[in-house]
DOKOLLUM-586420 format. One line per 5 residues: number of its first residue (from 0); their letters; for each residue y, x, z of N, C-alpha, C. Coordinates in Angstrom, 2 decimals, decimal comma, m for minus. Layout:
NUM = a = Y:X:Z:Y:X:Z:Y:X:Z ~ ... $
This chain:
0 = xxxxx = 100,00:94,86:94,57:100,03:95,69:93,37:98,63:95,80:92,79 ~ 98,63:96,07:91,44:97,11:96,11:90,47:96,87:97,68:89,91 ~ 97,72:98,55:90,66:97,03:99,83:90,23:98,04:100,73:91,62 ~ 97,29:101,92:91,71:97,85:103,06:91,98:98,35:104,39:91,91 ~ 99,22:104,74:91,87:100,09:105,85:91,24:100,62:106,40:92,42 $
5 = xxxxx = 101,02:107,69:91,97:102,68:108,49:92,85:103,82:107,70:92,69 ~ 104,28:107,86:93,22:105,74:106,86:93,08:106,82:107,99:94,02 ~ 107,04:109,22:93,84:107,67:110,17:94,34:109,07:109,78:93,98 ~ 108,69:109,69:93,23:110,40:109,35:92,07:111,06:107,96:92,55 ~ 110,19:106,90:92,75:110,93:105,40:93,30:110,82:105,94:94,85 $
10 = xxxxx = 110,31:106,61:95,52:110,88:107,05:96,96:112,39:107,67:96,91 ~ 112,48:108,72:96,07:113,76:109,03:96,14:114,45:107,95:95,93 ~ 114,62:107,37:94,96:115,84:106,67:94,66:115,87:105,97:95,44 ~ 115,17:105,45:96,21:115,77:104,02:97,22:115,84:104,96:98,04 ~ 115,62:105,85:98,57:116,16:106,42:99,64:117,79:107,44:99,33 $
15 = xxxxx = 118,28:107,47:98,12:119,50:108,52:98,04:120,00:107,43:97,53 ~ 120,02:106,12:96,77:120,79:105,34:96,41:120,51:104,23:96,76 ~ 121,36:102,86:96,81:120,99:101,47:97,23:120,87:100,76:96,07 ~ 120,20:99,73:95,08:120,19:99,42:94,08:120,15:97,64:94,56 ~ 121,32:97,38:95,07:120,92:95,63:95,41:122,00:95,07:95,39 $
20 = xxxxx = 121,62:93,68:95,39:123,20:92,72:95,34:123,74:92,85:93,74 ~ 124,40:92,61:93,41:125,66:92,31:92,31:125,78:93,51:91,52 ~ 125,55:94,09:90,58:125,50:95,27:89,61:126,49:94,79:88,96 ~ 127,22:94,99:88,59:128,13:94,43:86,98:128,11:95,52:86,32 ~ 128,27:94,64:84,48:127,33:95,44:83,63:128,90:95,68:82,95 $
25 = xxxxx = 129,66:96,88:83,36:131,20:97,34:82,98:131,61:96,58:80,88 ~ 132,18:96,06:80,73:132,81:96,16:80,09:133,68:97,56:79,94 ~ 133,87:98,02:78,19:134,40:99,27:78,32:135,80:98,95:77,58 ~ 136,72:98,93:78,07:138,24:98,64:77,47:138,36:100,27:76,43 ~ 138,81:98,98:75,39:138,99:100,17:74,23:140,30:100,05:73,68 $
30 = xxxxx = 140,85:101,06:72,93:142,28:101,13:72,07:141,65:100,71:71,13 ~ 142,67:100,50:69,98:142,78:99,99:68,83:141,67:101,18:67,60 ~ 141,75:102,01:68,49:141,20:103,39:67,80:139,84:103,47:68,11 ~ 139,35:102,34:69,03:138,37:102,50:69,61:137,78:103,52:70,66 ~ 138,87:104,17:71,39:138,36:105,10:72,68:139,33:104,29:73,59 $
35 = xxxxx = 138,03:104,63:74,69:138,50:104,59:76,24:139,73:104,46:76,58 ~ 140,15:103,59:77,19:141,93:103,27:77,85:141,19:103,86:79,04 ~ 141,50:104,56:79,73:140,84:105,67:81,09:141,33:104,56:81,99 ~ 142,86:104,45:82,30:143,90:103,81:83,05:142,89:102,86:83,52 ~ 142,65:102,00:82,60:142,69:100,74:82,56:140,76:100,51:82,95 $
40 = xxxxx = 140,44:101,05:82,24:138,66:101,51:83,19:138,64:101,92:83,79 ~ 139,44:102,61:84,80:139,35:102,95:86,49:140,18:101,97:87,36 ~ 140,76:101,07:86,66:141,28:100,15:87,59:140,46:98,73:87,21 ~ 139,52:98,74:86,41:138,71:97,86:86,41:137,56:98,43:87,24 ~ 137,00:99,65:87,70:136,14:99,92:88,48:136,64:99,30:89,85 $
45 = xxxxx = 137,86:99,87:90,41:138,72:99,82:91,75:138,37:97,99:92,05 ~ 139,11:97,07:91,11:138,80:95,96:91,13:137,46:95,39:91,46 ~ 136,30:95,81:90,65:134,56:95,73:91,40:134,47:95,99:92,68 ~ 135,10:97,16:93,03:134,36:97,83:94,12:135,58:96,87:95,39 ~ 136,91:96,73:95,29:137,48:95,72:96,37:136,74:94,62:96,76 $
50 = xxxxx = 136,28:94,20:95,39:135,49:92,74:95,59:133,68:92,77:96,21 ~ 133,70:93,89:96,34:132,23:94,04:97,18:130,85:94,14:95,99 ~ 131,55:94,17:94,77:129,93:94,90:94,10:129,43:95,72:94,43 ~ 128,16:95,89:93,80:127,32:96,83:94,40:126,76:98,28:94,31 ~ 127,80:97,98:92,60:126,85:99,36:91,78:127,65:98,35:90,01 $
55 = xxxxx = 127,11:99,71:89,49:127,77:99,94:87,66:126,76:99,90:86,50 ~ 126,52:99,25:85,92:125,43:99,51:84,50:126,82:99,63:83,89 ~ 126,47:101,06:83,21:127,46:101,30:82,16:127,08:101,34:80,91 ~ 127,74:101,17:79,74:127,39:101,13:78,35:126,61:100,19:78,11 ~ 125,33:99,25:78,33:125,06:98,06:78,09:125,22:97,54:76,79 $
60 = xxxxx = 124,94:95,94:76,75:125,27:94,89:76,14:126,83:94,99:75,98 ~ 127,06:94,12:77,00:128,37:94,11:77,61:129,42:94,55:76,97 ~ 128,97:96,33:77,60:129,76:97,31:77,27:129,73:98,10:75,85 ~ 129,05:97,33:74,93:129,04:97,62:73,81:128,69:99,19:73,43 ~ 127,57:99,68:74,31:126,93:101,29:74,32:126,43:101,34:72,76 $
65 = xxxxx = 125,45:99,62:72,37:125,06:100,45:71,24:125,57:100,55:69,83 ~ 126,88:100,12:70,42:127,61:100,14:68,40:128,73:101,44:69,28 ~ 129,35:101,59:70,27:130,36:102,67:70,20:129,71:104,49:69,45 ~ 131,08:104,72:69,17:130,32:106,56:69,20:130,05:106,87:69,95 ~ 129,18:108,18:69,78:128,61:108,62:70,87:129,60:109,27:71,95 $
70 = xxxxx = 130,49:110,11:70,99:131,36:110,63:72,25:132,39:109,43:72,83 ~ 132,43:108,30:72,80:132,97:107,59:73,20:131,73:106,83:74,09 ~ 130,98:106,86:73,46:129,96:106,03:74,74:129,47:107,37:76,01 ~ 129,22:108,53:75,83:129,57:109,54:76,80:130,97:109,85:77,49 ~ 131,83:109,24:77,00:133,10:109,61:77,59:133,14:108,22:78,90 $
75 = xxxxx = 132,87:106,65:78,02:132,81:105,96:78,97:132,31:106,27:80,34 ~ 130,84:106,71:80,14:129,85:107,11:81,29:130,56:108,03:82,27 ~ 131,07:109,08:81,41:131,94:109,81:82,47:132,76:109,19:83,31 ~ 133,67:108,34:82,93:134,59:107,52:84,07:134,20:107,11:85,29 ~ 132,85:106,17:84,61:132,62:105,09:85,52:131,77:106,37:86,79 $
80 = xxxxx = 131,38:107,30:86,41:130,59:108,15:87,10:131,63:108,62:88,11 ~ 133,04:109,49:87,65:133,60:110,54:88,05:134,75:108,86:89,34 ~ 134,76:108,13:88,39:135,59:107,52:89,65:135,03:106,57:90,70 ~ 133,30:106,20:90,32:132,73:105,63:91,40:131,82:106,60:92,04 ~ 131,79:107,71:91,79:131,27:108,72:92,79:131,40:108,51:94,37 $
85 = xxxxx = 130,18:108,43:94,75:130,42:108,08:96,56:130,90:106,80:97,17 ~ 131,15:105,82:96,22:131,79:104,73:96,22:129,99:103,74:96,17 ~ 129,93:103,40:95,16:128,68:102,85:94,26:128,00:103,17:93,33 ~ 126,70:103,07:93,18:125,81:103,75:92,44:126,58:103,46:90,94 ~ 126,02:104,76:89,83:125,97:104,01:88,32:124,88:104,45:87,80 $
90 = xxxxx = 124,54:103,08:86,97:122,76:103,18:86,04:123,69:103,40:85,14 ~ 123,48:104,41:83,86:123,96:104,89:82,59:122,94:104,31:81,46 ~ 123,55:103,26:81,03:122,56:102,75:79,86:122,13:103,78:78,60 ~ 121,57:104,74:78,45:121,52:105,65:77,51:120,46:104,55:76,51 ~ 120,00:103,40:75,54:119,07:103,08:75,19:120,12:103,33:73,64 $
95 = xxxxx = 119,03:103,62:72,60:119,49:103,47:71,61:117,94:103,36:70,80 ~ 118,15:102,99:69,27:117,46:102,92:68,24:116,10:103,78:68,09 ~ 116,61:105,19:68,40:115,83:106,56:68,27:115,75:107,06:69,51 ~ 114,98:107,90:69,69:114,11:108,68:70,91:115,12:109,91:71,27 ~ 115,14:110,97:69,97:116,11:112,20:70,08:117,98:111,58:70,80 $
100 = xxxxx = 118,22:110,53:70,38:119,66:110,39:70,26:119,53:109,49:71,61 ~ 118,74:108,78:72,01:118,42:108,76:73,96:118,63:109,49:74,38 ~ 117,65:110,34:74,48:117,47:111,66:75,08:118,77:112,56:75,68 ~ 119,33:112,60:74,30:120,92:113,27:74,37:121,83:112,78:75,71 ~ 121,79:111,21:75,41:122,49:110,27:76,36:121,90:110,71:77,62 $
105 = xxxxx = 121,01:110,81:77,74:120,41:111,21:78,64:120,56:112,48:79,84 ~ 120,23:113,39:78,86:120,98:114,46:79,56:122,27:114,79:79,75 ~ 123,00:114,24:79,11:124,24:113,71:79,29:124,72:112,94:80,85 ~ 124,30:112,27:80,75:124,22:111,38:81,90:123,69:112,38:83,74 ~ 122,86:112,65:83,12:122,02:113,44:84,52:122,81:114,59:84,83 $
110 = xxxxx = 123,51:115,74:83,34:124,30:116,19:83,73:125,99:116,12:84,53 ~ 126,26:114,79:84,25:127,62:114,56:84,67:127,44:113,39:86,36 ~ 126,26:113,51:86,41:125,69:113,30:88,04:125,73:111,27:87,66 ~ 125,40:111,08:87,02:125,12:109,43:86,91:123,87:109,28:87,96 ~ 123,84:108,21:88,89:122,84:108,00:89,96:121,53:108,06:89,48 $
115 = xxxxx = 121,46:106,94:88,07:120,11:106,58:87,31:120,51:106,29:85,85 ~ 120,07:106,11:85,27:119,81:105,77:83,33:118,30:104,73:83,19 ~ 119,15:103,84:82,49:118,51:102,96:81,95:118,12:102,80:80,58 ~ 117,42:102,51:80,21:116,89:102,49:77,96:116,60:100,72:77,81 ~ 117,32:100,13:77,13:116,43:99,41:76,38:115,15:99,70:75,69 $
120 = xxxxx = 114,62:98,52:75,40:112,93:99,14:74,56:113,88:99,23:72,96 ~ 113,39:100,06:72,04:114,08:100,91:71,20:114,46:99,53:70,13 ~ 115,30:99,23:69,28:115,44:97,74:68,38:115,17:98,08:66,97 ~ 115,62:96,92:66,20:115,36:97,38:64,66:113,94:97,81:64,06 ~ 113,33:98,85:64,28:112,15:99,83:64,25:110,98:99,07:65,50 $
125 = xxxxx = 110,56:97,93:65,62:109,89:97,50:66,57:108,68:98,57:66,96 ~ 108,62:99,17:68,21:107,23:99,61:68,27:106,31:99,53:69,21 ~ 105,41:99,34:69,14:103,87:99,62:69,72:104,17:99,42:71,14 ~ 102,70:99,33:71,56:102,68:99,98:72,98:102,51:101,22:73,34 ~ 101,75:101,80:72,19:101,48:103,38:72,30:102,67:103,77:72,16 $
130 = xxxxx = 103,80:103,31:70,98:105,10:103,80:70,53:105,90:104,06:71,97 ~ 106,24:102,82:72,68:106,83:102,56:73,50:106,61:103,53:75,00 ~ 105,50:103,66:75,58:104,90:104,46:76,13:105,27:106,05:75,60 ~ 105,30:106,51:74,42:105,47:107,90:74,01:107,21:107,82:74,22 ~ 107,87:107,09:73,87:109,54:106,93:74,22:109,78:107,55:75,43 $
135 = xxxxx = 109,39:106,46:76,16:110,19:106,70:77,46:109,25:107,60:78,30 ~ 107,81:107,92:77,76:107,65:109,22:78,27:108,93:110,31:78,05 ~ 108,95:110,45:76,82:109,91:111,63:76,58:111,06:111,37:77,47 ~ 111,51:110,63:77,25:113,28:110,31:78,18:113,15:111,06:79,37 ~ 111,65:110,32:80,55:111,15:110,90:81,65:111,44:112,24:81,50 $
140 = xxxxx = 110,75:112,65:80,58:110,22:114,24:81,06:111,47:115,14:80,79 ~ 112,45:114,27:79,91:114,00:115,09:79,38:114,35:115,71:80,91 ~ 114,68:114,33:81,54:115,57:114,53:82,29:114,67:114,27:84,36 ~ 115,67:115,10:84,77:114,94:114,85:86,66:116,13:113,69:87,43 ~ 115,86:112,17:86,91:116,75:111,27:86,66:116,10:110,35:87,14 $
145 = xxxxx = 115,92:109,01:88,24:115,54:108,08:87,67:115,58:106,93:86,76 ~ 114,86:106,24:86,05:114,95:105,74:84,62:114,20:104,59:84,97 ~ 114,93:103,73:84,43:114,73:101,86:84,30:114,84:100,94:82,85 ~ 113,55:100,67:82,48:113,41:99,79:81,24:114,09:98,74:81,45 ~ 115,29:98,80:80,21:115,66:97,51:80,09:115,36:96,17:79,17 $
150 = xxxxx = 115,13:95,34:79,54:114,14:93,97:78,73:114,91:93,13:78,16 ~ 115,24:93,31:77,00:116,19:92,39:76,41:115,51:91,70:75,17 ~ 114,57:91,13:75,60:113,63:90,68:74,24:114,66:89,89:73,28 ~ 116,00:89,25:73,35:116,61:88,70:72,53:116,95:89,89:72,04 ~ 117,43:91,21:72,10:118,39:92,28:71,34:117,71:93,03:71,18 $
155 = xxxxx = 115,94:93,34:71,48:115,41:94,39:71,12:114,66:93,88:69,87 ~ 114,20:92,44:69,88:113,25:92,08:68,73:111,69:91,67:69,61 ~ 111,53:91,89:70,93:109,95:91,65:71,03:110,56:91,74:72,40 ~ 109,34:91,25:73,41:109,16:91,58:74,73:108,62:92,29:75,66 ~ 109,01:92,80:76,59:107,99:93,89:77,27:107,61:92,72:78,68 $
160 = xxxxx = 106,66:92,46:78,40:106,46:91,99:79,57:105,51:92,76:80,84 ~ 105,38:91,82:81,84:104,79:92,75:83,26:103,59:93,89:83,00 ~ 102,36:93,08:82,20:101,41:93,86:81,80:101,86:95,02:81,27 ~ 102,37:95,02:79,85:103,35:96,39:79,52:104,38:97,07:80,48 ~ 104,65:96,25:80,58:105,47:97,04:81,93:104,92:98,32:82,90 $
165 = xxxxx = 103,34:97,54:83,40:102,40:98,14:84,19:101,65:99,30:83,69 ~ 101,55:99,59:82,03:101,07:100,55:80,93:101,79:101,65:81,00 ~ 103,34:100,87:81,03:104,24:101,71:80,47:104,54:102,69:81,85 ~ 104,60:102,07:83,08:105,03:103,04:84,58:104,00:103,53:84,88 ~ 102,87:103,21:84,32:101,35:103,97:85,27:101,51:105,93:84,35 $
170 = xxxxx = 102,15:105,54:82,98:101,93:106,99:82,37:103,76:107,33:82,42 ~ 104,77:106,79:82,80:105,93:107,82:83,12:106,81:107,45:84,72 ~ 105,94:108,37:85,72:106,27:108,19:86,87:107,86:108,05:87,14 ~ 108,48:108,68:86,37:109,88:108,88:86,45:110,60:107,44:86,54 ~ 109,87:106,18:85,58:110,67:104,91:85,99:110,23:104,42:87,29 $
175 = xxxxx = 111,52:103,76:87,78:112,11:103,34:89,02:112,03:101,87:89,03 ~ 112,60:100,96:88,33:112,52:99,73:87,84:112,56:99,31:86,72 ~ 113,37:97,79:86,79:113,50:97,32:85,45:114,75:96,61:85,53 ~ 115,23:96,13:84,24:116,59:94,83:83,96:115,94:94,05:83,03 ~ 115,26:93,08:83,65:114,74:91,37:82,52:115,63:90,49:82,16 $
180 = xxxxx = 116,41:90,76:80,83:117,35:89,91:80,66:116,17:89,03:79,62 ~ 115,23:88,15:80,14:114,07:87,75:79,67:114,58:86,14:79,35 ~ 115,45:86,07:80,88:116,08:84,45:80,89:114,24:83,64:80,77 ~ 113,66:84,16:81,24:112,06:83,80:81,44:111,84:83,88:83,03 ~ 111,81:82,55:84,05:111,54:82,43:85,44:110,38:83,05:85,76 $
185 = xxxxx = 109,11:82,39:84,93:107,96:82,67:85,41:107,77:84,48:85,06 ~ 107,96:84,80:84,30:108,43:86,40:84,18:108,95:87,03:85,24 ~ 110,12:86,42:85,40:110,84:86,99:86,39:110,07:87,13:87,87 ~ 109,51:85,98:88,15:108,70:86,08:89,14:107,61:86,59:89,28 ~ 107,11:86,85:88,45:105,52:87,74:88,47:106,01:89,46:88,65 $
190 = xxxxx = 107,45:89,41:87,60:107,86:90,96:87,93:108,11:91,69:89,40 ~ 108,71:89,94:90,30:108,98:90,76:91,36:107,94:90,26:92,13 ~ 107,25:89,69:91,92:105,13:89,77:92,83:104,81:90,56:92,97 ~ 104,86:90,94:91,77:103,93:92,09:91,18:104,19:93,46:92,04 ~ 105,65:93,69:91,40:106,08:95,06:91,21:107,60:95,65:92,00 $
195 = xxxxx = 107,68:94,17:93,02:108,98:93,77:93,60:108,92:95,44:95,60 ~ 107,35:95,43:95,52:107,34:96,21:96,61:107,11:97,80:96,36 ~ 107,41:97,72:94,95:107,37:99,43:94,43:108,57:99,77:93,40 ~ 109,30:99,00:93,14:110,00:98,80:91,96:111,23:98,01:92,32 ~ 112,23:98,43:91,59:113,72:97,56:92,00:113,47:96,64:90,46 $
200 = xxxxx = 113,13:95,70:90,76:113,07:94,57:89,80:114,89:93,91:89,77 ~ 115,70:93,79:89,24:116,91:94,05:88,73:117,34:92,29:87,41 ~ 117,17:91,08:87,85:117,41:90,75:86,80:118,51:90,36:85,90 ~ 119,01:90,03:84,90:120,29:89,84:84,37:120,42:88,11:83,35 ~ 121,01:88,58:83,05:121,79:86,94:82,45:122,30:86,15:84,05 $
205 = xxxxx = 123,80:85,68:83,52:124,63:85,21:84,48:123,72:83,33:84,83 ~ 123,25:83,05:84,05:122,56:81,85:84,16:121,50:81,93:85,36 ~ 120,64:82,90:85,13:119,55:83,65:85,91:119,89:83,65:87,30 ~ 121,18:83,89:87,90:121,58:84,46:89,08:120,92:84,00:89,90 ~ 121,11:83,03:90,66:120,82:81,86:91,77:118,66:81,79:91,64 $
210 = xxxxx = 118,38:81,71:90,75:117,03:82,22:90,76:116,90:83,22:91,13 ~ 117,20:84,37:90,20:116,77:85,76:90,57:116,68:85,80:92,13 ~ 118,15:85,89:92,91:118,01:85,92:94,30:117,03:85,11:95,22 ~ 116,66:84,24:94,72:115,88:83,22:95,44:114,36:83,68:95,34 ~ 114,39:84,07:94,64:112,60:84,25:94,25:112,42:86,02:94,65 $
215 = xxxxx = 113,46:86,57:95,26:113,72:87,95:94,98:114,17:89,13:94,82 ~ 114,42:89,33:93,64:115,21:90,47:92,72:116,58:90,90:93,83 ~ 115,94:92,14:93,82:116,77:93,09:94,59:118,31:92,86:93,71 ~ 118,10:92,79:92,81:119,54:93,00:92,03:119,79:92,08:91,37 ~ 121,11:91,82:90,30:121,24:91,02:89,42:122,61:92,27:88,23 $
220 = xxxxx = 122,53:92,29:87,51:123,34:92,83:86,80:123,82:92,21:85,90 ~ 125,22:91,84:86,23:126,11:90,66:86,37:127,41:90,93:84,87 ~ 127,27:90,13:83,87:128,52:90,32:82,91:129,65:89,68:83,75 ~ 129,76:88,14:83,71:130,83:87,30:84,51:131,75:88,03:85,86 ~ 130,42:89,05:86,53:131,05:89,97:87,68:132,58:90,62:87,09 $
225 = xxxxx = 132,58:90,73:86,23:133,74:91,99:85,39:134,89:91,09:85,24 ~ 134,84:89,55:85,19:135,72:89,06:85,43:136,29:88,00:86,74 ~ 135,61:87,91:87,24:135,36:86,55:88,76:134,19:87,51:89,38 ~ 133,82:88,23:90,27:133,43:89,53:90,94:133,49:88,80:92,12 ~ 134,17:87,95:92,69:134,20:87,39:94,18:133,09:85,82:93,49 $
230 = xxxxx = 133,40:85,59:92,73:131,95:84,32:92,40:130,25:84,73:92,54 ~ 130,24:86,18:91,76:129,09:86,64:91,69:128,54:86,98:93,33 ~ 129,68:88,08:93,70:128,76:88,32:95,73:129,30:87,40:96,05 ~ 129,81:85,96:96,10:129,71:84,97:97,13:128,56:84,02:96,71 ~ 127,73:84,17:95,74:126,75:83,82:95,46:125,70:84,49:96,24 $
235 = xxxxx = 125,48:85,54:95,64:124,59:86,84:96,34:124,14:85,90:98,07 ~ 125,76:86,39:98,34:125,62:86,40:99,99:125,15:84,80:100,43 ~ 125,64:84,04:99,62:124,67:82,45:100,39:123,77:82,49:100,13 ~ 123,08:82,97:99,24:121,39:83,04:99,44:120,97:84,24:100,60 ~ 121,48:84,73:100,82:121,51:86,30:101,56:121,05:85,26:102,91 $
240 = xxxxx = 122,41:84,93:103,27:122,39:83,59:104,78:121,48:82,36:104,63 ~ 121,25:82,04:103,36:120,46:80,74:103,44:121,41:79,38:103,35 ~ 122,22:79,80:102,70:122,63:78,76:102,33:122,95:78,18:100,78 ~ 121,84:77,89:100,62:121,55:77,34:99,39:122,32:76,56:98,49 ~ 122,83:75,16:99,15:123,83:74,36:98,47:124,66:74,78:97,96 $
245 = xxxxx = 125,63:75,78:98,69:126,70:76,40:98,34:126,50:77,43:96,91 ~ 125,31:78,15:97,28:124,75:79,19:95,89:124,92:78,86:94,83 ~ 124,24:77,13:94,73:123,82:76,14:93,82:125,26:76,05:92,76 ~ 126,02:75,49:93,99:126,96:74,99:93,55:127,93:76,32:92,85 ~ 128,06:77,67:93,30:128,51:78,57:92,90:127,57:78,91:91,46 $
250 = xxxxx = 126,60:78,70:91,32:125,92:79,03:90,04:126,27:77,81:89,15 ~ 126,84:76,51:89,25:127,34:75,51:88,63:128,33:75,75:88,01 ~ 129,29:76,73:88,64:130,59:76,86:88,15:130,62:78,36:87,46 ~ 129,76:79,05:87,82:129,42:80,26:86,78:128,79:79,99:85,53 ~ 127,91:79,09:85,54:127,34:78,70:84,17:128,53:77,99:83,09 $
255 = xxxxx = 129,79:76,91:83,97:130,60:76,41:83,15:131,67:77,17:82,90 ~ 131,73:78,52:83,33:132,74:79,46:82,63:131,88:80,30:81,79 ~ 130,63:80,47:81,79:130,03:81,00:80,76:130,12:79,73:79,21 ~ 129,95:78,96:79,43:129,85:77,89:78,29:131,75:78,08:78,05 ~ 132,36:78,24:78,48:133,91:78,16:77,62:133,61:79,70:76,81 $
260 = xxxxx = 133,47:81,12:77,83:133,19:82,12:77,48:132,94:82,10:75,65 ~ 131,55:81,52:75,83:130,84:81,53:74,87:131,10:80,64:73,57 ~ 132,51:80,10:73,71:132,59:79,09:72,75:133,28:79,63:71,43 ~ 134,11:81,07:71,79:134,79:82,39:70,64:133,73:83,47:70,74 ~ 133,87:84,03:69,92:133,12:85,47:69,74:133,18:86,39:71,95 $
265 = xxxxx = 131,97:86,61:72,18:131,88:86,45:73,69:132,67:87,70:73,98 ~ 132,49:88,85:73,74:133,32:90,10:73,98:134,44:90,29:74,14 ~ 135,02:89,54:72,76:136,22:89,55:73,18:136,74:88,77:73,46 ~ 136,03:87,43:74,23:136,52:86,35:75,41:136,96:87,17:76,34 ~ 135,43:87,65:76,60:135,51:88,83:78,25:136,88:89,39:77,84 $
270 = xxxxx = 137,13:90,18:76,89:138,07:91,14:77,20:139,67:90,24:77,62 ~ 139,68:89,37:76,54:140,40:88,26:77,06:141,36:88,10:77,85 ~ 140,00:87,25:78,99:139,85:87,09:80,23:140,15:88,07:80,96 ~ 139,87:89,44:81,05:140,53:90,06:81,67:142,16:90,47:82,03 ~ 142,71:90,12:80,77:143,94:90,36:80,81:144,52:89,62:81,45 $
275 = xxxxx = 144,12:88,26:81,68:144,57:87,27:82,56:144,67:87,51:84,01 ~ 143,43:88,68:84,26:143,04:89,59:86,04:144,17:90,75:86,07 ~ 144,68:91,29:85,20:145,87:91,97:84,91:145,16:93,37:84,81 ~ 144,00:93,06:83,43:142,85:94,33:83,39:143,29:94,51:81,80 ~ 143,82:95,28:81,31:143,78:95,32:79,57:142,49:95,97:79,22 $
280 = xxxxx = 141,78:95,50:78,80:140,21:95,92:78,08:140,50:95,82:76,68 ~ 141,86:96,33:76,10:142,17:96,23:74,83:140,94:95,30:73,92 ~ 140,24:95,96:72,57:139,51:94,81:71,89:137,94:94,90:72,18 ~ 137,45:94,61:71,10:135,62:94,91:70,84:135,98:96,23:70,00 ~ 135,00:97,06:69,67:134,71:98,04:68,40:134,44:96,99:67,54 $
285 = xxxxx = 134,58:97,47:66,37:133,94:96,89:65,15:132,80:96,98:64,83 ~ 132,08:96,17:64,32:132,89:94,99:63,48:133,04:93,60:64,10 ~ 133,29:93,12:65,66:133,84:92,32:66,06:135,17:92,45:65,97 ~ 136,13:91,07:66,55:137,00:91,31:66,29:137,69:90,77:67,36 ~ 139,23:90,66:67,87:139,36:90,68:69,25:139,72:88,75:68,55 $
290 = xxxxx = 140,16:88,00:69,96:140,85:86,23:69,97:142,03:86,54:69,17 ~ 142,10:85,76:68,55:143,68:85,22:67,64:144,49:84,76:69,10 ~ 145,59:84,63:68,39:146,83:84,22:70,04:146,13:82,47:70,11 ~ 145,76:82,23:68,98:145,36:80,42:69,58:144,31:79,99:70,32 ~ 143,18:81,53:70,24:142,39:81,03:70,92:142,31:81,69:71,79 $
295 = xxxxx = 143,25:82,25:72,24:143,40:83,27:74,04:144,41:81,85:74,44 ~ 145,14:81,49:73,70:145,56:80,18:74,60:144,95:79,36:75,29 ~ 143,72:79,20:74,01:142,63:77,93:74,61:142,03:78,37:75,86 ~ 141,51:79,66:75,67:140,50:80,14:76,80:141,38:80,26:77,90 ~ 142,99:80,72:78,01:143,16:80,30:79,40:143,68:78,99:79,64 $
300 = xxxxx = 143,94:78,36:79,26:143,85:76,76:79,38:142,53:76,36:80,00 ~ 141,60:77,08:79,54:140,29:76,33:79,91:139,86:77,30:81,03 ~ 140,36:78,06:81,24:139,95:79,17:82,69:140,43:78,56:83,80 ~ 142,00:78,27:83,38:143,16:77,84:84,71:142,43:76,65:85,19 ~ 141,72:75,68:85,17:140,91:74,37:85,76:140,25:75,23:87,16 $
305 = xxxx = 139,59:76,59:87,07:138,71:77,16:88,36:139,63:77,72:89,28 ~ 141,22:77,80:88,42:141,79:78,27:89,73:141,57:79,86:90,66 ~ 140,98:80,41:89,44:140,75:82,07:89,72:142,19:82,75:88,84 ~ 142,78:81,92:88,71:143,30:82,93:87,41:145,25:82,75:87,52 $
């Protein structure tokens, strides 16, 4: 490490929670109305947790936290909280645009007993390092929570990298780690050099996997998990044992269901796809829009080849 601090706050959390292995980043099944199918998001939790994940990022990318309403993106959080309680941790993605309307999420979150909360760096409104630093100070000091920057330099507009990184935790003790959906190796690896023996370095993108573990990263916070959940920890675990080939080859066949994934509007592939696991994740919010019947044909046509389905 290149500086020294308290780290009171990353003692607790690794000691009251486990933050490793396979995170999946929940998809939030919605009605037509756009709220919560409850049913159907607690039996998509049940499903994670049979298959040996590890833990919940809720609201996310994924989970479409930053276009839902708010009381619908607080209602999500509640689920995933109230039905994986004692089961597996949940990080509560509270990140939004503005500082005040975090915050909210925030205490939100801490109040309804979420393990940890996570922020993207703020989008749209690019700011500073000073900016950035005064943010997630505040978030810190909202709440008695631990809190993890999330790095999505494709969806925020800019990057936070390690140096910032190191700015940003030396002045708000309260963060714990990070999520580098950087899809940047040499990044990835300096994060967990660096900051891998004080910090749950956490990385994401399903491409990433098989690196991350190899070089590291306590975690991976997994979209593909939400649908093939036994691909993601049987990955995990051959690097776990050392057996590499097999990883390899499991990250071969995760990358070529991401490339069908990705060939319709991706959300509501995922959601899709789920229905095929016998998960209704009804549509996207708007203004996406869910597969036409021709192209939920295609996608399971092109799923049924892996033989998960």
């Amino acid at each position: 490490m290149t500086f020294d601090m308290s780290k009171g706050v990353v003692d607790r959390v690794i000691s009251s929670i486990e933050i490793k292995g396979v995170i999946t980043a929940l998809i939030t099944p919605l009605t037509n109305d756009e709220e919560v199918i409850e049913e159907e998001f607690k039996k998509l939790v049940n499903f994670q947790i049979k298959h040996g994940i590890k833990g919940f990022f809720v609201t996310g990318t994924l989970g479409e936290g930053m276009k839902l309403p708010l009381e619908t993106r607080k209602r999500a959080i509640e689920i995933a909280v109230e039905h994986a309680r004692g089961k597996v941790p949940v990080i509560a993605h509270v990140g939004t645009p503005n500082t005040k309307t975090t915050i909210e999420l925030a205490k939100h979150a801490a109040d309804i007993g979420a393990d940890a909360i996570s922020a993207i760096g703020p989008f749209f409104y690019k700011p500073d390092l000073k900016g950035l630093i005064k943010h997630y100070k505040a978030i810190g000091e909202a709440v008695d929570i631990p809190l993890f920057i999330y790095n999505n330099a494709g969806r925020q507009g800019y990057n936070i990298d390690p140096n910032m990184f190191e700015k940003i935790a030396r002045e708000v003790p309260q963060i714990v780690g990070l999520k580098d959906t950087s899809y940047n190796v040499e990044q990835l690896h300096e994060y967990v050099h660096k900051f891998g023996d004080k910090y749950v370095i956490a990385a994401a993108g399903d491409s990433m996997m098989f690196v991350a573990f190899v070089i590291g990263a306590q975690a991976h916070i997994s979209g593909i998990s939400n649908l093939f959940p036994e691909l993601a920890v049987d990955l995990y675990n051959s690097v776990k044992r050392g057996d590499l080939e097999k990883a390899k080859q499991l990250q071969s066949k995760i990358n070529d269901i991401k490339r069908i994934l990705k060939k319709v509007s991706e959300i509501a592939a995922y959601k899709a796809a789920l229905k095929l696991r016998g998960i209704n994740a009804g549509i996207p919010s708007s203004p996406l829009r869910p597969l036409t019947e021709e192209e939920f044909q295609e996608l399971k046509k092109n799923l049924q080849q892996f033989s998960l389905i």
